[in-house]
C-alpha positions in Angstrom: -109.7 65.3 -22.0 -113.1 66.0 -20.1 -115.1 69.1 -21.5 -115.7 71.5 -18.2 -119.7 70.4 -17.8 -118.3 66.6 -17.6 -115.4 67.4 -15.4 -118.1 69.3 -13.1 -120.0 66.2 -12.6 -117.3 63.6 -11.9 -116.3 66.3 -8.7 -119.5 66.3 -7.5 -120.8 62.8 -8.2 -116.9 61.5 -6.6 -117.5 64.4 -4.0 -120.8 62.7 -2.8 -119.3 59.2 -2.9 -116.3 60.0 -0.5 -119.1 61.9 1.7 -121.2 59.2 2.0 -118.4 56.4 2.0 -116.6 57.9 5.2 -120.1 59.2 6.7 -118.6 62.6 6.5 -120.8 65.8 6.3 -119.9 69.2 4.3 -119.3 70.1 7.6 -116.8 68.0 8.6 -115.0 67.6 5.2 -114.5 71.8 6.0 -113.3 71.3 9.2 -111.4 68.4 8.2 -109.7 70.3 4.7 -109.5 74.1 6.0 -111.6 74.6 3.0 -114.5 77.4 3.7 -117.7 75.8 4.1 -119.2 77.6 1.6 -116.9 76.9 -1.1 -117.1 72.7 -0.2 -121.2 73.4 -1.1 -120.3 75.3 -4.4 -118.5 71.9 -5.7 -121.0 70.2 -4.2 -124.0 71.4 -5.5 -122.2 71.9 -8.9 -121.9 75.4 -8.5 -118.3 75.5 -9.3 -117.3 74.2 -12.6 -113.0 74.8 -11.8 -111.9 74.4 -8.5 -108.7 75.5 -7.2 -106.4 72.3 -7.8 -105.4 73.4 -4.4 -109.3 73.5 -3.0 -109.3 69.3 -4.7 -105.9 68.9 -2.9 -107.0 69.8 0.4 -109.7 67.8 0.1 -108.4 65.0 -1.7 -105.8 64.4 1.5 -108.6 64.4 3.9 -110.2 60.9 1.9 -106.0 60.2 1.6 -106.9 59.9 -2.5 -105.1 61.4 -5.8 -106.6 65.0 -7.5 
């Protein structure tokens, strides 16, 4: 199982793959999830070490991938 600190990384580092792979901005991936803005920069910037499962859900449909 992946300690909290290593689980933080893979969201961000998979986070800013899926960004840059569908040329998608924080911006868009909000508008796109319903996911506030400001919370889609917290996981971002590695701010948030837990997200909701159903914060990843919401944005794991908009990239059509599994949590």
């Amino acid at each position: 199982m992946l300690n909290p600190k290593k689980a933080m990384e893979v969201n961000m580092e998979t986070l800013k793959t899926l960004l840059n792979e569908h040329e998608m901005t924080l911006q868009e991936l909000a508008d796109k999830s319903c996911v506030p803005i400001e919370t889609i920069k917290n996981i971002y910037y590695g701010k948030v070490t837990d997200p909701k499962t159903s914060t990843m859900q919401a944005i794991c449909d908009v990239f059509n991938v599994s949590i």
